[in-house]
N, C-alpha and C positions, 0 to 999 in steps of 0.2 A: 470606478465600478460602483452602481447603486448598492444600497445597503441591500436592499432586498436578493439583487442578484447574486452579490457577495454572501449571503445568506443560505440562501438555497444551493449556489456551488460548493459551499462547506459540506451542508448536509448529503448531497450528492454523492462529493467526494469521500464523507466520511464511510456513507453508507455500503459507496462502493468498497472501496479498501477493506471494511469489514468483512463485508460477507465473505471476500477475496480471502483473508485471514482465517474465517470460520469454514472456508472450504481445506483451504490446506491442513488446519488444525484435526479437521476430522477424517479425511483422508489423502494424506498429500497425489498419492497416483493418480487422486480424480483430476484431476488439471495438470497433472504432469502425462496422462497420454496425449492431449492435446497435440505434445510436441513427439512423441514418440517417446518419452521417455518414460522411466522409472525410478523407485526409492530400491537404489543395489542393498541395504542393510540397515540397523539401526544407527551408524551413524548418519546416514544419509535421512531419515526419518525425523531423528530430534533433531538436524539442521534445519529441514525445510517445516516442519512444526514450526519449530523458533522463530526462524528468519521469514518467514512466509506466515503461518500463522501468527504465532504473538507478537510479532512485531506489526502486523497489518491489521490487526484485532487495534493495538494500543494507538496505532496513527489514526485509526477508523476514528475510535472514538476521540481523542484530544482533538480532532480538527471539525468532526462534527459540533465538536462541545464550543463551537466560534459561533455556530447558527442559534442557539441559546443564549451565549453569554457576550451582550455588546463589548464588554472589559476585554474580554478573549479574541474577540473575532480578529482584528489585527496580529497579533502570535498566532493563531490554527491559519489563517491565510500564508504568514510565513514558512510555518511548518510545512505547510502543503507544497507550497514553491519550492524549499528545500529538499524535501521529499521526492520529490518528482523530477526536478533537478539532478540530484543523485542520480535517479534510473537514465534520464538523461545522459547525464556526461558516463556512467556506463556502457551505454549502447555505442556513443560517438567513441569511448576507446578501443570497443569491440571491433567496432567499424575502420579504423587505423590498425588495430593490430593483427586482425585476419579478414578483413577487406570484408 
């Protein structure tokens, strides 16, 4: 991958992930009717805050922060790979465990 592309996919992906996190953090039900669903109570609220916002907030920025920092860009390209990854072989067990 060109430096450049590699670059601007960081930023992409950082930027995505972010907002993604800055949606959840502010109201997780905006994006959770999407799927029909809803936050049932407060614990369901500080999960999907945490796990969905600050967690997507902190991946946003450490892999954006690859499109800045040449040092970096190879670790925020991995992160990303790992990251995405994860949601990966999540769906593929979802997909074996209830078809």
């Amino acid at each position: 991958m060109s430096t450049t592309l590699q670059r601007y996919f960081l930023l992409f992906t950082g930027i995505s992930l972010g907002a993604i996190g800055i949606a959840y953090t502010v109201d997780p039900n905006l994006l959770l009717q999407r799927y029909d669903l809803a936050v049932a109570g407060v614990s369901d609220d500080n999960m999907y805050r945490g796990a969905y916002g600050g967690l997507f907030i902190t991946m946003g920025i450490a892999i954006a922060a690859g499109f800045r920092s040449p040092a970096f860009r190879h670790t925020a390209t991995l992160i990303t790979l790992l990251f995405m990854g994860g949601f990966a072989t999540g769906r593929i067990a979802s997909i074996v465990a209830v078809g």
